[in-house]
MIDOSE-1310 file (N, C-alpha, C; in nm, 2 decimals, decimal comma, always signed):
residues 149
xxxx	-0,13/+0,66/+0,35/-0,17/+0,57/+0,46/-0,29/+0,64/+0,52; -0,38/+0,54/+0,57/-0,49/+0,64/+0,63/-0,51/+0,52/+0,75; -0,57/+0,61/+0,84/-0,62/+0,56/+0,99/-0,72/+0,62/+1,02; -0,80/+0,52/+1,09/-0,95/+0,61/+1,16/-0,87/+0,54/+1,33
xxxx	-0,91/+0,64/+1,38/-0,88/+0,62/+1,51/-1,00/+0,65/+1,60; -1,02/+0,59/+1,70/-1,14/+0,60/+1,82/-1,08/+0,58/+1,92; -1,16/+0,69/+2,01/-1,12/+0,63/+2,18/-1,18/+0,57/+2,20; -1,10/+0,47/+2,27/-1,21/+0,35/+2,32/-1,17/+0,32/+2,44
xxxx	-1,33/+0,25/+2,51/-1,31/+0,23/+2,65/-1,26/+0,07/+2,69; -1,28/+0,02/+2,55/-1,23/-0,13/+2,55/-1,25/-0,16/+2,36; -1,19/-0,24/+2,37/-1,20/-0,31/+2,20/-1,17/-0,42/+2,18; -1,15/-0,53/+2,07/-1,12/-0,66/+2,09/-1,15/-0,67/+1,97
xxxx	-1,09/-0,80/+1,89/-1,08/-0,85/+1,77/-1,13/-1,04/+1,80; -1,22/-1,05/+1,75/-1,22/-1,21/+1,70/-1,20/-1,26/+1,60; -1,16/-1,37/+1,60/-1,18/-1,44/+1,47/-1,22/-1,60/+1,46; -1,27/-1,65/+1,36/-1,33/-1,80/+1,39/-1,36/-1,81/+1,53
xxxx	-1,40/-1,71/+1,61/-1,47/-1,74/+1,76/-1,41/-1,72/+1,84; -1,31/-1,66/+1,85/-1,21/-1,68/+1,91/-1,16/-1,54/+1,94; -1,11/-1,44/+2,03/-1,09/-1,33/+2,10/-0,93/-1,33/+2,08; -0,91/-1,27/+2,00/-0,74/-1,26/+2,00/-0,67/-1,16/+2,02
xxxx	-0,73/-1,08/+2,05/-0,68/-0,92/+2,12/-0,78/-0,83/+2,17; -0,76/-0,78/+2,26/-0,80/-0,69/+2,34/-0,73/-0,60/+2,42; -0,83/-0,47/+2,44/-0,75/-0,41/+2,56/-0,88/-0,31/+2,60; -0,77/-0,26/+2,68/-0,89/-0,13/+2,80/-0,89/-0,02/+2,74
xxxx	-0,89/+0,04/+2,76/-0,89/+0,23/+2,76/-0,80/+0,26/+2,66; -0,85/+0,30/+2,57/-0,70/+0,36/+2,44/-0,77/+0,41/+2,30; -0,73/+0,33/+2,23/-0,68/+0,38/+2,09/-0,75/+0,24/+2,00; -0,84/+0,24/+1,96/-0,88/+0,16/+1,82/-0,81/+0,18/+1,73
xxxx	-0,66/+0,14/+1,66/-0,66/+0,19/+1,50/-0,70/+0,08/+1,36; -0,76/+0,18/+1,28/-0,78/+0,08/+1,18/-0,73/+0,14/+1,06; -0,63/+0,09/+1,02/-0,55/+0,13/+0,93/-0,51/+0,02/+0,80; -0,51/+0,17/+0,65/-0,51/+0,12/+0,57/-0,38/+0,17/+0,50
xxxx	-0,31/+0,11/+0,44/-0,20/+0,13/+0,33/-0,25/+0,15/+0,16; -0,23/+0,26/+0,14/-0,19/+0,29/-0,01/-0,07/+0,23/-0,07; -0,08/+0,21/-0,24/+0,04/+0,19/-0,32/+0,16/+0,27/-0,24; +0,18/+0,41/-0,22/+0,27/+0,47/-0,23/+0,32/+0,50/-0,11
xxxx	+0,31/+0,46/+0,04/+0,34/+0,45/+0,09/+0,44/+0,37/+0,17; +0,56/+0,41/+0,27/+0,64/+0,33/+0,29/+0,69/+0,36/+0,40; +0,80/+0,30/+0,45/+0,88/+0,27/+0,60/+0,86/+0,47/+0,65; +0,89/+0,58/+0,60/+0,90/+0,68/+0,63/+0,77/+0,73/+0,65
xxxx	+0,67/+0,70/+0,57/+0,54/+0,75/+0,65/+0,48/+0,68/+0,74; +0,46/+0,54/+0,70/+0,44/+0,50/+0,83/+0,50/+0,53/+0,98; +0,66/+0,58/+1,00/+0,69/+0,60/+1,10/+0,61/+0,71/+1,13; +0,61/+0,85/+1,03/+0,55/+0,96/+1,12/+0,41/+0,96/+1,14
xxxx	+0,35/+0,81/+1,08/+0,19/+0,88/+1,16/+0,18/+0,80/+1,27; +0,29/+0,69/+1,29/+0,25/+0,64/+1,42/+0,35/+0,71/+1,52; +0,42/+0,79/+1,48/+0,48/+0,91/+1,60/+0,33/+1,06/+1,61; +0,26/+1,08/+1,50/+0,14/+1,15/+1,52/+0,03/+1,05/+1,61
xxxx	+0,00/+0,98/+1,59/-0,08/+0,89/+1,64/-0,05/+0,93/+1,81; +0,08/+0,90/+1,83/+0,09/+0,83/+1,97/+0,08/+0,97/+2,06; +0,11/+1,13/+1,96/+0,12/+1,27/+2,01/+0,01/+1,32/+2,00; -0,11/+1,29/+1,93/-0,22/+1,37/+1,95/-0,27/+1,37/+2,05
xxxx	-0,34/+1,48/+2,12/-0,40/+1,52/+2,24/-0,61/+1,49/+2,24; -0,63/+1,39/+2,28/-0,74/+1,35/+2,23/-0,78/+1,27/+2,29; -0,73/+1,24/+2,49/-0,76/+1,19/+2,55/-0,80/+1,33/+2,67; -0,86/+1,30/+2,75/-0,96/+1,37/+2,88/-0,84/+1,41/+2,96
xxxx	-0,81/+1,53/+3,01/-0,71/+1,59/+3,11/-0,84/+1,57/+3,23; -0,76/+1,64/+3,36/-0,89/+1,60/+3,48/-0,98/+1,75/+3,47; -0,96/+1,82/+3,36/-1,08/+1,95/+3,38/-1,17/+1,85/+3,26; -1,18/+1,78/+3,22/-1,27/+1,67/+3,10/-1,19/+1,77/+2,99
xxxx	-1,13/+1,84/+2,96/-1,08/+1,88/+2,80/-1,01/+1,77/+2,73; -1,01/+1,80/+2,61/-0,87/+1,68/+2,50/-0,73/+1,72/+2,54; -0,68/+1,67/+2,62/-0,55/+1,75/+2,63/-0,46/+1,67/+2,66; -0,49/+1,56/+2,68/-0,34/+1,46/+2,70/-0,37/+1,34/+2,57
xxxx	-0,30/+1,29/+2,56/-0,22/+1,19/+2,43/-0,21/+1,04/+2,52; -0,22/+0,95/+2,41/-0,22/+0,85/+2,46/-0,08/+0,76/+2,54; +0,01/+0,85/+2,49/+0,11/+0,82/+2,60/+0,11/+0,91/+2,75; +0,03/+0,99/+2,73/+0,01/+1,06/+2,88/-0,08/+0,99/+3,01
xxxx	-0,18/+0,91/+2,88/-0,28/+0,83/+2,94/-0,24/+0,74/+2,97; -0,14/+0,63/+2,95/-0,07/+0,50/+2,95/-0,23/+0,41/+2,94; -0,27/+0,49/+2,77/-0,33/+0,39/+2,71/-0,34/+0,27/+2,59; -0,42/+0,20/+2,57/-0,34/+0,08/+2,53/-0,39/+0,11/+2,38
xxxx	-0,31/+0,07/+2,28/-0,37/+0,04/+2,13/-0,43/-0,13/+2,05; -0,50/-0,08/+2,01/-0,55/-0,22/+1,90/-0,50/-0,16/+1,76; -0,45/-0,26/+1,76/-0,44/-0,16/+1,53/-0,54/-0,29/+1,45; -0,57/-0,23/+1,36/-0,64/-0,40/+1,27/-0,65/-0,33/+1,12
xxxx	-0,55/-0,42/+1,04/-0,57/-0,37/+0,90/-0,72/-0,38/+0,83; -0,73/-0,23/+0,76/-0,84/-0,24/+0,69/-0,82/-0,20/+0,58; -0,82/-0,26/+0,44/-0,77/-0,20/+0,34/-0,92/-0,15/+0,27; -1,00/-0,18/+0,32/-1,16/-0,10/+0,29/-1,14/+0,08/+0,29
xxxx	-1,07/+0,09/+0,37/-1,01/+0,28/+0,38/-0,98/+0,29/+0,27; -0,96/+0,22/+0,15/-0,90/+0,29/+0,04/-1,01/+0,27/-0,06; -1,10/+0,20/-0,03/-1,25/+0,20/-0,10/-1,26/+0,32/-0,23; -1,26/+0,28/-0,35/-1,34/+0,37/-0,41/-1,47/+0,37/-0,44
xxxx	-1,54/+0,50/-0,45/-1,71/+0,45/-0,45/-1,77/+0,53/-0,56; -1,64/+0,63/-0,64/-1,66/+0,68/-0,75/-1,78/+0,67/-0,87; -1,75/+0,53/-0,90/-1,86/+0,54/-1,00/-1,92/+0,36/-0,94; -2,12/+0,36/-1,02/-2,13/+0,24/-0,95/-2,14/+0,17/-0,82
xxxx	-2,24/+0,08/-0,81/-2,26/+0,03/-0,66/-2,15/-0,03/-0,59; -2,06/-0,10/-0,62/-1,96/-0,18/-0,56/-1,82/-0,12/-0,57; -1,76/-0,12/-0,43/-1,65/-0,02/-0,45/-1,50/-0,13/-0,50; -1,46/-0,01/-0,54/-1,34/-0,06/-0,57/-1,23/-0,05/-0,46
xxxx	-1,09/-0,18/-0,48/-0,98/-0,11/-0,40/-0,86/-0,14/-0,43; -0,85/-0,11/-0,59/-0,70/-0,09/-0,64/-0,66/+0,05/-0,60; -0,64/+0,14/-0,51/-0,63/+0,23/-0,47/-0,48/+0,13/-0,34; -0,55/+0,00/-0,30/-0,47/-0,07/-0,14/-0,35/-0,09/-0,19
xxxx	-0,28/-0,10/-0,12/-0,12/-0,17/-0,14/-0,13/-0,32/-0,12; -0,04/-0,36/-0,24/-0,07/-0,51/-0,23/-0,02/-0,58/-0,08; -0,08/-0,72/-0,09/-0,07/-0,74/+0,06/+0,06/-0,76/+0,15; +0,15/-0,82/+0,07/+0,29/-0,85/+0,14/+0,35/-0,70/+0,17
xxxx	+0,29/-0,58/+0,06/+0,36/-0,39/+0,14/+0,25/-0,36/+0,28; +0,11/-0,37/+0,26/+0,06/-0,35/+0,37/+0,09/-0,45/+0,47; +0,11/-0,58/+0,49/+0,12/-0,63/+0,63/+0,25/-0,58/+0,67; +0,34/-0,56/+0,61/+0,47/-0,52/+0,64/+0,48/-0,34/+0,70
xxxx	+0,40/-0,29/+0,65/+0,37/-0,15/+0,69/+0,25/-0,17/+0,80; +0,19/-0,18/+0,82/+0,08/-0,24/+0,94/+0,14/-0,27/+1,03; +0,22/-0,41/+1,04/+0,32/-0,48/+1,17/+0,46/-0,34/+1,19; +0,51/-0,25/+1,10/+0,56/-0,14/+1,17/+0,51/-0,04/+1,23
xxxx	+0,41/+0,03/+1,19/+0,29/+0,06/+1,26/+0,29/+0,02/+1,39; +0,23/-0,07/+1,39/+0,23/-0,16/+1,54/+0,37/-0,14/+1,60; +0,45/-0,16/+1,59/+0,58/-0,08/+1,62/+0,63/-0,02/+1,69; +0,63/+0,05/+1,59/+0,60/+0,21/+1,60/+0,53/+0,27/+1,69
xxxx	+0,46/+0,27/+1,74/+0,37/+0,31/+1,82/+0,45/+0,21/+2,00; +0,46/+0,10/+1,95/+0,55/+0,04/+2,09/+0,66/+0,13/+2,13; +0,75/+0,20/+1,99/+0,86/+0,26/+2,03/+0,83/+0,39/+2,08; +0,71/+0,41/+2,03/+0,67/+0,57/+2,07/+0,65/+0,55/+2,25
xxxx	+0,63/+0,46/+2,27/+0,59/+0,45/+2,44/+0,48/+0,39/+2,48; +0,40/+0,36/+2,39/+0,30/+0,29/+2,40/+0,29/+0,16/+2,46; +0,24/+0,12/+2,62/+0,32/-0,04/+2,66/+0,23/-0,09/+2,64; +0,08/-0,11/+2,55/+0,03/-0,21/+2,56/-0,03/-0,21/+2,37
xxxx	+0,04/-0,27/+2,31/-0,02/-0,25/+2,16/-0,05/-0,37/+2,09; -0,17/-0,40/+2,09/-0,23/-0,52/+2,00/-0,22/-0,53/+1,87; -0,21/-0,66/+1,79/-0,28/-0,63/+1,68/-0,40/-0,74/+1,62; -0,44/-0,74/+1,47/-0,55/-0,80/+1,46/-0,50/-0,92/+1,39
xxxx	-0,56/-0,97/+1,30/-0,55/-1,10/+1,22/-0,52/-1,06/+1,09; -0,35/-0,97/+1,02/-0,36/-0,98/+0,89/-0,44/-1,05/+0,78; -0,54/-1,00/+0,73/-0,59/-1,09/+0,60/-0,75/-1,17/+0,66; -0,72/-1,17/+0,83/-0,85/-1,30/+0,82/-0,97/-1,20/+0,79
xxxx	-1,10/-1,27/+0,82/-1,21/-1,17/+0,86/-1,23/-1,16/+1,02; -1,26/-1,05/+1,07/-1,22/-1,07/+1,20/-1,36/-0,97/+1,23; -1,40/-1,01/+1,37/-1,51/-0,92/+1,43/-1,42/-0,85/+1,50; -1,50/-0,69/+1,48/-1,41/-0,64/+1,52/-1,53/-0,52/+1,67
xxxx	-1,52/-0,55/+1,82/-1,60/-0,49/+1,91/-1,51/-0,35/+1,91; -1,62/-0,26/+1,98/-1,57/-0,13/+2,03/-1,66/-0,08/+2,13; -1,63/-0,02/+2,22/-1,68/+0,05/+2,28/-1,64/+0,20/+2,23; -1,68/+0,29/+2,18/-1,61/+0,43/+2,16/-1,66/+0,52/+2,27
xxxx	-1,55/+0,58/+2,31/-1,54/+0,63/+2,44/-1,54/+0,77/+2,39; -1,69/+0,85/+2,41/-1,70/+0,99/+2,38/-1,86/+1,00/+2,29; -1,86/+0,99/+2,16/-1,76/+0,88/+2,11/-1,68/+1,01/+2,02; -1,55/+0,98/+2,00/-1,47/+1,03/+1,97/-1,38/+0,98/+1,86
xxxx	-1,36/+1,01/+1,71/-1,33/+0,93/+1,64/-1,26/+1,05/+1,54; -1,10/+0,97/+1,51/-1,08/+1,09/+1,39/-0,99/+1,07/+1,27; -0,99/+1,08/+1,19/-0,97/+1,05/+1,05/-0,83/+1,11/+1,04; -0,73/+1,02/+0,95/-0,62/+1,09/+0,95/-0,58/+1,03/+0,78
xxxx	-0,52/+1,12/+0,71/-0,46/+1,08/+0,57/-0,36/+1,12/+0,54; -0,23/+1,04/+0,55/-0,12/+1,10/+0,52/-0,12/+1,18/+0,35; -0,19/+1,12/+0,30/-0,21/+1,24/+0,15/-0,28/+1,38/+0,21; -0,31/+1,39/+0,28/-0,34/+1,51/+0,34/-0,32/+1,60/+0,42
x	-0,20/+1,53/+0,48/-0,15/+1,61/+0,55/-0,06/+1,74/+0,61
């Protein structure tokens, strides 16, 4: 599973024109599902997700976590994360999980992250095309890969 994560000072998802999620101050996730991923990793990265310290304590350092911040999350699948660009102009993405394992790991995700304490957690439009705004707050942005972990 992989996630890019950004602090954000606001974000929001549209689609066909239309604003179907948003929030304040938090967490942009855009997250992708691999083949080999399942119910057990998804839990622990959105229990890493919700513990990393990567929000502003009051000396401005990274020291508090988005549950310390009582900030909000957007998640919005992107199965572009698993892009290959190996060989050739156009990337490949049989690397993604097909779509009925990723929405299903995605919407626990989203979850997940509710259970972690998180009280405000959006999500995007499985599958549509969606615009996706940000403000990135920092900007601050950080890559996470459960193969790498």
């Amino acid at each position: 599973m992989r996630a890019l994560l950004q602090r954000a000072t606001r974000a929001s998802v549209t689609v066909d024109g239309e604003t179907i999620a948003s929030i304040g101050p938090g967490l942009l996730v855009l997250l992708g599902v691999g083949h080999g991923d399942d119910d057990q990793t998804t839990d622990a990265l959105a229990r890493r997700v919700t513990e990393l310290r990567i929000f502003r304590d009051e000396d401005g350092r990274t020291n508090r976590s988005i549950i310390d911040t009582g900030g909000a999350a957007l998640v919005v699948s992107q199965f572009t994360l698993y892009a290959d660009t190996a060989r050739g102009r156009r990337p490949g993405f049989t690397n993604a999980a097909d779509p009925a394992l990723a929405e299903r790991l995605y919407l626990r995700f989203a979850e997940g992250l509710r259970a972690a304490g998180v009280g405000d957690v959006r999500t995007g439009s499985f599958g549509a095309e969606m615009l996706v705004g940000l403000v990135n707050d920092g900007p601050f942005t950080i890559w996470l890969d459960t193969d790498r972990a």
